[in-house]
C-alpha positions in Angstrom: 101.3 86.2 117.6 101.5 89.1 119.9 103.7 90.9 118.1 102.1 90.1 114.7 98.7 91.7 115.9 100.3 95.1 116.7 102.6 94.5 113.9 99.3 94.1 111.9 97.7 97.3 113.9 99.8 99.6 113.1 100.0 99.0 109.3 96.3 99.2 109.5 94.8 95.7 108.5 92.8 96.0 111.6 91.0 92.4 110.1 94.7 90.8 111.1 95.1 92.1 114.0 92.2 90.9 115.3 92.8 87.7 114.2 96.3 87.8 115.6 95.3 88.7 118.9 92.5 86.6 119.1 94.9 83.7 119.1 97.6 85.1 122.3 97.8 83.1 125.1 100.0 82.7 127.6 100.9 79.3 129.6 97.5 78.2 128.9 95.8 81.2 129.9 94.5 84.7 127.9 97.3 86.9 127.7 95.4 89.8 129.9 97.9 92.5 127.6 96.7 90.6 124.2 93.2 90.8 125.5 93.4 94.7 126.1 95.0 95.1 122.8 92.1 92.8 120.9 89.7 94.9 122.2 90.8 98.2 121.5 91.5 97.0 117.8 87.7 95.9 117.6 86.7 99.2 118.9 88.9 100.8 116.2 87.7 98.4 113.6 83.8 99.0 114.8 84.5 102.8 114.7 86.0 102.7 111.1 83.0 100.5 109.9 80.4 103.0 110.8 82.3 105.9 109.9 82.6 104.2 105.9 79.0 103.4 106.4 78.2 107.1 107.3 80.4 108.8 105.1 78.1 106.3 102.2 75.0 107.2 103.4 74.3 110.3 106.2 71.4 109.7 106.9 72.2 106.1 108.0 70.9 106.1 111.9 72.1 102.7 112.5 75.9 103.7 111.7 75.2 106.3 113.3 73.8 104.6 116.5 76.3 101.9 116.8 79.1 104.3 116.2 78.0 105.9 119.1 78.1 102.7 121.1 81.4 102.2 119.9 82.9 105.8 120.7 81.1 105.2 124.5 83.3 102.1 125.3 86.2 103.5 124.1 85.4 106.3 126.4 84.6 109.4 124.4 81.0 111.1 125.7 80.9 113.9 123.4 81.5 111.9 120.4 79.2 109.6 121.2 76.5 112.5 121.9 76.9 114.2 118.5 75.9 110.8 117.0 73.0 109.7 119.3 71.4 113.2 118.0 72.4 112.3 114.4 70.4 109.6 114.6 67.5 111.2 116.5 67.4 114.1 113.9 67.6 112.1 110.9 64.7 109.8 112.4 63.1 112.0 115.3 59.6 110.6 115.9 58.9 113.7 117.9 60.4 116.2 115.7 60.1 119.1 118.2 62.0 117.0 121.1 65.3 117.4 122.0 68.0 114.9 123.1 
């Protein structure tokens, strides 16, 4: 199943691969590679979600905030800044504050 997941990765059906991984184990335990694997698919999966959802609607500040969370564990800061202020501008409470 391993091997399917990355197989499944790498052709892009991120929805399989997650599936595929999900089920890896290894003499009765969680494969610790397959469990790496799983997580960075979900991260890609979560980052492709909110980036559809964005490029539907801009001005969308919860794509935009849980793409930032998503770019933050898979450990890109700036990325994850440029969204947090998306969302702050397109929502700002306090108009004249900055983030």
């Amino acid at each position: 199943m391993f091997q399917a997941g990355l197989e499944a990765e790498i052709a892009g059906d991120l929805e399989a691969a997650v599936r595929a991984l999900e089920t890896c184990t290894l003499a009765g335990k969680r494969d610790l590679i397959a469990d790496r694997n799983l997580d960075n698919v979900q991260h890609n999966l979560g980052q492709l979600t909110y980036e559809r959802a964005i490029e539907k609607d801009v001005s969308c500040t919860e794509a935009h905030f849980n793409l930032a969370d998503v770019l933050v564990r898979m450990g890109r800061p700036d990325e994850t800044v440029t969204h947090l202020r998306e969302t702050t501008e397109i929502d700002a409470p306090y108009p004249d504050s900055s983030f």
